[in-house]
N, CA, C and O atoms as a printed pandas DataFrame, in Angstrom:
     atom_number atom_name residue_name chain_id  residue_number  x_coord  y_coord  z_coord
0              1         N          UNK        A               1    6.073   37.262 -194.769
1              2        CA          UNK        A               1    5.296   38.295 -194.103
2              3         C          UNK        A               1    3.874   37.792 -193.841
3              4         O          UNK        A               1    3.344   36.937 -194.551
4              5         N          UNK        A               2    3.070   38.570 -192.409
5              6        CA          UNK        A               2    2.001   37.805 -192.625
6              7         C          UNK        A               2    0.901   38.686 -193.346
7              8         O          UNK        A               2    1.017   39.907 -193.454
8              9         N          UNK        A               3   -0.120   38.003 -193.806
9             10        CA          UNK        A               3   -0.990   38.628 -194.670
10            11         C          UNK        A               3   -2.276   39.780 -193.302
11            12         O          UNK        A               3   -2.579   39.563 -192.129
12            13         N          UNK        A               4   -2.496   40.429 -193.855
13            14        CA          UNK        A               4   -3.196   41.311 -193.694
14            15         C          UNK        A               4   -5.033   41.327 -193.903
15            16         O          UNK        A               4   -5.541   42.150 -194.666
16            17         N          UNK        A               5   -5.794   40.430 -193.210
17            18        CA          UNK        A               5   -6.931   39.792 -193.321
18            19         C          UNK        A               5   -7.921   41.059 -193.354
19            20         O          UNK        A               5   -7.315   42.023 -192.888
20            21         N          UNK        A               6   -9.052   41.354 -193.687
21            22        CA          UNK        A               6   -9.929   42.422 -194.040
22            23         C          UNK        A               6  -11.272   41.612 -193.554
23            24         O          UNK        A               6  -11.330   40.383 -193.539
24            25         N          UNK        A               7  -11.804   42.044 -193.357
25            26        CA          UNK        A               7  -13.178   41.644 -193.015
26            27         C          UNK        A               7  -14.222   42.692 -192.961
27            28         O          UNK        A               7  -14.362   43.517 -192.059
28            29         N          UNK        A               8  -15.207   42.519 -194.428
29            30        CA          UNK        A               8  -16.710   44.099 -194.578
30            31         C          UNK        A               8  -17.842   43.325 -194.237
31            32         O          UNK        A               8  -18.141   42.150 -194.454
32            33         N          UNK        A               9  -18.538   44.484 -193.509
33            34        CA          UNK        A               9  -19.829   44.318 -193.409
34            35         C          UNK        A               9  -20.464   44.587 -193.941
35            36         O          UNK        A               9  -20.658   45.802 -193.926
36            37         N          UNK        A              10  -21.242   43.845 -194.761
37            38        CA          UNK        A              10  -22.131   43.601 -196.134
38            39         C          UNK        A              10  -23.584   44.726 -196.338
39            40         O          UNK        A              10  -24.018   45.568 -197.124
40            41         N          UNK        A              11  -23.945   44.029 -194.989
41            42        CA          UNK        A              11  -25.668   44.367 -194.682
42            43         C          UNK        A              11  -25.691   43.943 -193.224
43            44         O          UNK        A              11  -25.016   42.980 -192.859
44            45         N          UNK        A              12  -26.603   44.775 -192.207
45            46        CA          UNK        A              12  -26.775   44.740 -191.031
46            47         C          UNK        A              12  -28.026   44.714 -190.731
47            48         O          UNK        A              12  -28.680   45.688 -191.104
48            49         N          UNK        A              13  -28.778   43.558 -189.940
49            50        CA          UNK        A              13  -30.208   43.501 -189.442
50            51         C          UNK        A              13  -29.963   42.944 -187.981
51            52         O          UNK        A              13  -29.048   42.281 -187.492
52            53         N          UNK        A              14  -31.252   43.523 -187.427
53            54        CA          UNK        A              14  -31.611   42.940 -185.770
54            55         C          UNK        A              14  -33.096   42.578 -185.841
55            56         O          UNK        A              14  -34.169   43.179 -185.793
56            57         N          UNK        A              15  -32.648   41.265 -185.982
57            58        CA          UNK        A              15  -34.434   40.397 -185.390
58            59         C          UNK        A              15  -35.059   41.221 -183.935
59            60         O          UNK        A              15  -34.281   41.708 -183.114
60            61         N          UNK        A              16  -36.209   41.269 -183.810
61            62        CA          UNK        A              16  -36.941   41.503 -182.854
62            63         C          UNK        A              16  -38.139   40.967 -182.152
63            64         O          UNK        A              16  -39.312   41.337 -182.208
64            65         N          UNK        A              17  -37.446   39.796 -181.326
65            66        CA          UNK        A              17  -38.934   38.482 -181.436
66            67         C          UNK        A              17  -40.070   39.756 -180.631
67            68         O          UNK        A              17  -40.064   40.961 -180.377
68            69         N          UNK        A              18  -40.991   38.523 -180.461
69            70        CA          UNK        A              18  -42.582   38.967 -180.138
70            71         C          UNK        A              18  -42.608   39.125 -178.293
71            72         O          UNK        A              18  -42.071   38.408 -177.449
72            73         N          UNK        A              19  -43.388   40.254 -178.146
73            74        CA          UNK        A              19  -43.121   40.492 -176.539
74            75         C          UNK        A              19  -43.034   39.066 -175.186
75            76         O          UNK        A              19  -42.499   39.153 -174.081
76            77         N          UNK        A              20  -43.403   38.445 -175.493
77            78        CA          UNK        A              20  -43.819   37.334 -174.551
78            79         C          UNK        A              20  -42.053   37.198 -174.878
79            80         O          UNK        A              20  -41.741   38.388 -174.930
80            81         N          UNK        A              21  -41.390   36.786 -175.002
81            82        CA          UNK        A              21  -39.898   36.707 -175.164
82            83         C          UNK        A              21  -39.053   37.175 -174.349
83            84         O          UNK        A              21  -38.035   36.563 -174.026
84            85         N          UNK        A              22  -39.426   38.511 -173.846
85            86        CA          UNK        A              22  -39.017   39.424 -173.249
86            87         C          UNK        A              22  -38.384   38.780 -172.015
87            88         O          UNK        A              22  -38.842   37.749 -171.523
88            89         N          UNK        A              23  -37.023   39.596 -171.397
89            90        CA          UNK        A              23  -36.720   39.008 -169.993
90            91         C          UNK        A              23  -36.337   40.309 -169.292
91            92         O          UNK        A              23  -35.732   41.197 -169.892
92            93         N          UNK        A              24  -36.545   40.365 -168.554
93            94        CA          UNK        A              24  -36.040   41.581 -167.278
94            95         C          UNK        A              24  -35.404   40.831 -166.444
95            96         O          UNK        A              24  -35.291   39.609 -166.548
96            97         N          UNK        A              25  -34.854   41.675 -165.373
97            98        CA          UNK        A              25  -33.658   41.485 -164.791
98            99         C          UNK        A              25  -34.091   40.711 -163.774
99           100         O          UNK        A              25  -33.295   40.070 -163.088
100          101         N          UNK        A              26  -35.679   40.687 -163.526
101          102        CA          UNK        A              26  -36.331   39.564 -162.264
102          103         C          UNK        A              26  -36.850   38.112 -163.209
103          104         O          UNK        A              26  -36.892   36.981 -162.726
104          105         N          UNK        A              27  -37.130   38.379 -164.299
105          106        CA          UNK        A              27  -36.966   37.198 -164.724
106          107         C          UNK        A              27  -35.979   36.247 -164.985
107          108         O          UNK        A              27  -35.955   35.039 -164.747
108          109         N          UNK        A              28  -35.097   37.055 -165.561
109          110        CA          UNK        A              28  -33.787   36.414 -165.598
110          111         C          UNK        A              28  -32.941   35.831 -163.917
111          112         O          UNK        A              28  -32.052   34.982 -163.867
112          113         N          UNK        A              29  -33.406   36.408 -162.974
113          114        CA          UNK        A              29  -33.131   35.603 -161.605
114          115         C          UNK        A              29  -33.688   34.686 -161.320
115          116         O          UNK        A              29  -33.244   33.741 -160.669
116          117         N          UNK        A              30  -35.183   34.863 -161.939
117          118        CA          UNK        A              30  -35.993   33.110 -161.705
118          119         C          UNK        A              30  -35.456   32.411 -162.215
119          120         O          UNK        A              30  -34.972   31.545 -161.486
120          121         N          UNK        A              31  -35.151   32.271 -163.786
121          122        CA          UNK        A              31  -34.371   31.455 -164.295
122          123         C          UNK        A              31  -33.597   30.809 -163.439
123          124         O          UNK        A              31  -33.865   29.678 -163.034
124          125         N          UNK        A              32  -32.556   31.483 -163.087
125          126        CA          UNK        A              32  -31.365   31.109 -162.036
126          127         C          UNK        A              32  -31.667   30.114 -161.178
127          128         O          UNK        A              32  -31.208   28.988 -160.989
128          129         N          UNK        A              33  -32.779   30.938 -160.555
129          130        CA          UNK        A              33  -33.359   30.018 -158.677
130          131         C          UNK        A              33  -33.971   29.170 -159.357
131          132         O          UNK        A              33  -33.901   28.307 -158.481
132          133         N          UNK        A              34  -34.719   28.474 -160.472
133          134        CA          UNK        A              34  -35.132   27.518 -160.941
134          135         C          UNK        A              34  -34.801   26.057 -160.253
135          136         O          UNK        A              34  -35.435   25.209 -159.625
136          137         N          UNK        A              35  -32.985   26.307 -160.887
137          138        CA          UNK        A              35  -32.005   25.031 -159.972
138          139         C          UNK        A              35  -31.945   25.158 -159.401
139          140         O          UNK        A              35  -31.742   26.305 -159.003
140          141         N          UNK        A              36  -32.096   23.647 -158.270
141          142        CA          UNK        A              36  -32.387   23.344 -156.834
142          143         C          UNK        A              36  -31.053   22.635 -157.145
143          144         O          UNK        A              36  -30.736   22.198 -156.038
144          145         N          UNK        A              37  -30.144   22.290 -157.962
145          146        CA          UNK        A              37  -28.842   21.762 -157.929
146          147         C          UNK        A              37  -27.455   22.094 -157.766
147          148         O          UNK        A              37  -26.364   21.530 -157.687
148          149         N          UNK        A              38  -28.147   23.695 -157.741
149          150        CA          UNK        A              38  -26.778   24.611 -157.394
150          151         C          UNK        A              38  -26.476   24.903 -156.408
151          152         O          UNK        A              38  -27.355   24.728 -155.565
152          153         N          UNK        A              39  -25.544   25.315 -156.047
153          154        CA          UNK        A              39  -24.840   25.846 -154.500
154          155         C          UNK        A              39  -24.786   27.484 -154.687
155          156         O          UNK        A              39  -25.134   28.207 -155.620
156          157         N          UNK        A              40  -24.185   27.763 -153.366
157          158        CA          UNK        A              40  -24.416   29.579 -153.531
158          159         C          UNK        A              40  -23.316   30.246 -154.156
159          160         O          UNK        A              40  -23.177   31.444 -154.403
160          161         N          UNK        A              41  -22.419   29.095 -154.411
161          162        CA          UNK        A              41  -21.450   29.827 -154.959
162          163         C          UNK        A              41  -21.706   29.735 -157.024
163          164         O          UNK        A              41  -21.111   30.336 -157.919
164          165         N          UNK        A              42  -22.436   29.075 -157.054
165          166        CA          UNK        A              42  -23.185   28.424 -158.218
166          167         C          UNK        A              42  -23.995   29.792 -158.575
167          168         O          UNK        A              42  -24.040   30.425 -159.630
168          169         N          UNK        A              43  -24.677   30.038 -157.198
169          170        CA          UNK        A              43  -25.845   30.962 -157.510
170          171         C          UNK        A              43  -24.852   32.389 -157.910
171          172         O          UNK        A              43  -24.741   32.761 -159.079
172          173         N          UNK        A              44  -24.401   32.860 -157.147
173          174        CA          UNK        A              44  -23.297   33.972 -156.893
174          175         C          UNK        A              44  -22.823   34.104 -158.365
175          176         O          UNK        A              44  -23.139   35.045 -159.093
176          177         N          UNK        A              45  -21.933   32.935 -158.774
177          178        CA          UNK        A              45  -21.687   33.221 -160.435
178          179         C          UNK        A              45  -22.563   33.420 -161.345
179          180         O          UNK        A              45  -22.367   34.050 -162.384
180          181         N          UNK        A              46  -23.581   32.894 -161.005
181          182        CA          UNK        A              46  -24.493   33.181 -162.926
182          183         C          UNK        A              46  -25.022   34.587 -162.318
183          184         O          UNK        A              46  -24.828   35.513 -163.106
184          185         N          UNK        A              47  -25.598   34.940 -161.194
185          186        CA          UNK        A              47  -25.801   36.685 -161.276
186          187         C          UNK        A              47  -25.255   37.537 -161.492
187          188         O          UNK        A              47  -25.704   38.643 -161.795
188          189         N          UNK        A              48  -23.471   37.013 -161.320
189          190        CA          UNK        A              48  -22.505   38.266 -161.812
190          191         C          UNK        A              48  -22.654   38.262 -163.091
191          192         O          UNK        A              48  -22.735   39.275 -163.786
192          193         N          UNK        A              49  -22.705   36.982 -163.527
193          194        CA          UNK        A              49  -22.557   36.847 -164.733
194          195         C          UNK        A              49  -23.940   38.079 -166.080
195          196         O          UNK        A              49  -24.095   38.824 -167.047
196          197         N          UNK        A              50  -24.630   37.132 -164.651
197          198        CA          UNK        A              50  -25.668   38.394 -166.076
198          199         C          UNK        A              50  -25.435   39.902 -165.749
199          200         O          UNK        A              50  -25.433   40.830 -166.557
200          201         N          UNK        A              51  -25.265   39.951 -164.570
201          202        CA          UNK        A              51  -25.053   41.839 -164.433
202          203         C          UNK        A              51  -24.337   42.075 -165.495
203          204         O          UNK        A              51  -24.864   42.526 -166.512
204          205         N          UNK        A              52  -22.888   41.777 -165.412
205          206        CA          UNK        A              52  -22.166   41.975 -166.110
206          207         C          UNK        A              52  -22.081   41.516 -167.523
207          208         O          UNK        A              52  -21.045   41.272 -168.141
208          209         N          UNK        A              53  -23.323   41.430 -167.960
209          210        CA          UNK        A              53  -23.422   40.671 -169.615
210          211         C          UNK        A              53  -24.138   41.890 -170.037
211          212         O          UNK        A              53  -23.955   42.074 -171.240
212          213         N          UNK        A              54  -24.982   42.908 -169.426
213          214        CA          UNK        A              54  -25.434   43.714 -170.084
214          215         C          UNK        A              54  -27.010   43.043 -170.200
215          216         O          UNK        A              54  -27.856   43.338 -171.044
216          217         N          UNK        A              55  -27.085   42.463 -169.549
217          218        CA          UNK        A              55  -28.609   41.862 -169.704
218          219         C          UNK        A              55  -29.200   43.097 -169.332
219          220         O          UNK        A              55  -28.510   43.887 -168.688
220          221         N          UNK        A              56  -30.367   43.391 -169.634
221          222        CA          UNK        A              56  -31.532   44.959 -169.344
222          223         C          UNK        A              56  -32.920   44.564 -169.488
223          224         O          UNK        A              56  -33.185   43.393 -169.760
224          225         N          UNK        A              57  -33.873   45.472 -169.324
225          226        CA          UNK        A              57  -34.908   44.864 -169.498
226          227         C          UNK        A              57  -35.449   45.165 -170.548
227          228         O          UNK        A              57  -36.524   45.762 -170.484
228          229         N          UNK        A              58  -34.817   44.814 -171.955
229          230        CA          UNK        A              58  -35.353   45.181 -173.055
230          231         C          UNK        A              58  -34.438   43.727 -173.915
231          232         O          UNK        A              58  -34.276   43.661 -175.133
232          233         N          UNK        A              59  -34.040   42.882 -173.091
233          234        CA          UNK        A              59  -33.619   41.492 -173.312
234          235         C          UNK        A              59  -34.368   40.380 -173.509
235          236         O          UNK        A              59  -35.219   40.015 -172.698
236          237         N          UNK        A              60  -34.047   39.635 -174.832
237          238        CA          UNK        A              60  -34.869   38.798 -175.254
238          239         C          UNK        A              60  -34.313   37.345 -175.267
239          240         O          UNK        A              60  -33.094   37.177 -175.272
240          241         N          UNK        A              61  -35.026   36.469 -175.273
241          242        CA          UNK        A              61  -34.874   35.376 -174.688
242          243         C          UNK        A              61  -35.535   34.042 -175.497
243          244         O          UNK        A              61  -36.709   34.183 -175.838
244          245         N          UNK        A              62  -34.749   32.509 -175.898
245          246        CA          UNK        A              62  -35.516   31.728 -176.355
246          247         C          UNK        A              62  -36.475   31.036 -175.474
247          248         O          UNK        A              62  -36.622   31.192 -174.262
248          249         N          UNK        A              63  -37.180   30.151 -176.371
249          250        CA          UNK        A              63  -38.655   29.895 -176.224
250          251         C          UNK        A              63  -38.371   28.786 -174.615
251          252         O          UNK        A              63  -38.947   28.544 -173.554
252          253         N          UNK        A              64  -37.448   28.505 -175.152
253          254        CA          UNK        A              64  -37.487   26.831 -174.370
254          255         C          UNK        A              64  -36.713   27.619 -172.954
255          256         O          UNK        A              64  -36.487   26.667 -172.206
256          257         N          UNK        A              65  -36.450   28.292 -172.587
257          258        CA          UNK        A              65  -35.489   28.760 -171.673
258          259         C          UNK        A              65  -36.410   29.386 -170.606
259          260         O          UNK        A              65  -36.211   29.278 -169.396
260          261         N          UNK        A              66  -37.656   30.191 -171.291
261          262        CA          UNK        A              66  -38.484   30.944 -171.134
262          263         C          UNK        A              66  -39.837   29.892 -170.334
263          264         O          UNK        A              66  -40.247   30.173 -169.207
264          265         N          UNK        A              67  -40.272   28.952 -170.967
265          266        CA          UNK        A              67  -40.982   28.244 -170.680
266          267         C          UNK        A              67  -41.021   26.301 -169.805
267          268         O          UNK        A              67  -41.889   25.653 -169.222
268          269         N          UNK        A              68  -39.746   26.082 -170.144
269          270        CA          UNK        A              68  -38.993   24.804 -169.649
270          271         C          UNK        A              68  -39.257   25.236 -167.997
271          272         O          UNK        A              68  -39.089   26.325 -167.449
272          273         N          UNK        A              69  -39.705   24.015 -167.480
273          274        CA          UNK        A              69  -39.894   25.072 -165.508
274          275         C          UNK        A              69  -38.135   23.813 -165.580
275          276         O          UNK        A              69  -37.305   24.391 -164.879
276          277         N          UNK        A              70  -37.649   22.789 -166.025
277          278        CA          UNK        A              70  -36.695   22.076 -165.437
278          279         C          UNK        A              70  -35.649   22.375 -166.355
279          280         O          UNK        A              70  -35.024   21.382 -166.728
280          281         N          UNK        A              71  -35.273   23.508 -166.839
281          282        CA          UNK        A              71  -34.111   23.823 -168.121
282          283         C          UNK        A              71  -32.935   24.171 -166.433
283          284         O          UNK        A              71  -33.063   24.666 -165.313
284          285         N          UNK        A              72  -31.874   23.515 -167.280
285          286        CA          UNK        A              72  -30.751   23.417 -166.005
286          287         C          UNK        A              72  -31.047   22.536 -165.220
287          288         O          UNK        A              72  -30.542   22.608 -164.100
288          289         N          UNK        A              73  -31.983   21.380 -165.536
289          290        CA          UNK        A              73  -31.382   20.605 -163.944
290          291         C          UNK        A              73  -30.987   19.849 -164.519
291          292         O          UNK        A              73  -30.388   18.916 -163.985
């Protein structure tokens, strides 16, 4: 028979970095247009992609992603 796996949640926390972190839904498109290496069908996927990720503008973001002007090429 197979076993019956359980899995508890102990303790629950949410980090909350510092405002400069922050991404909205026009930042998160710069990101995108950043690459000059993509095509439109390139472009087309990563915007669905974030619509549909639930990205909002209360979305936070690492440092290097945020500040890198050549992250993705």
């Amino acid at each position: 028979m197979a076993r019956v796996k359980c899995c508890h949640m102990l303790h629950y926390e949410c980090y909350k970095p510092s405002e400069d972190r922050k991404l909205d839904t026009e930042s998160c498109g710069k990101i995108v247009f950043r690459n000059k290496n993509l095509g439109i069908k390139e472009y087309r996927f990563l915007l669905q992609t974030m619509v549909r990720s639930g990205i909002g503008e209360e979305t936070y973001g690492p440092k290097t992603v945020l500040q890198c002007p050549t992250f993705f090429l």
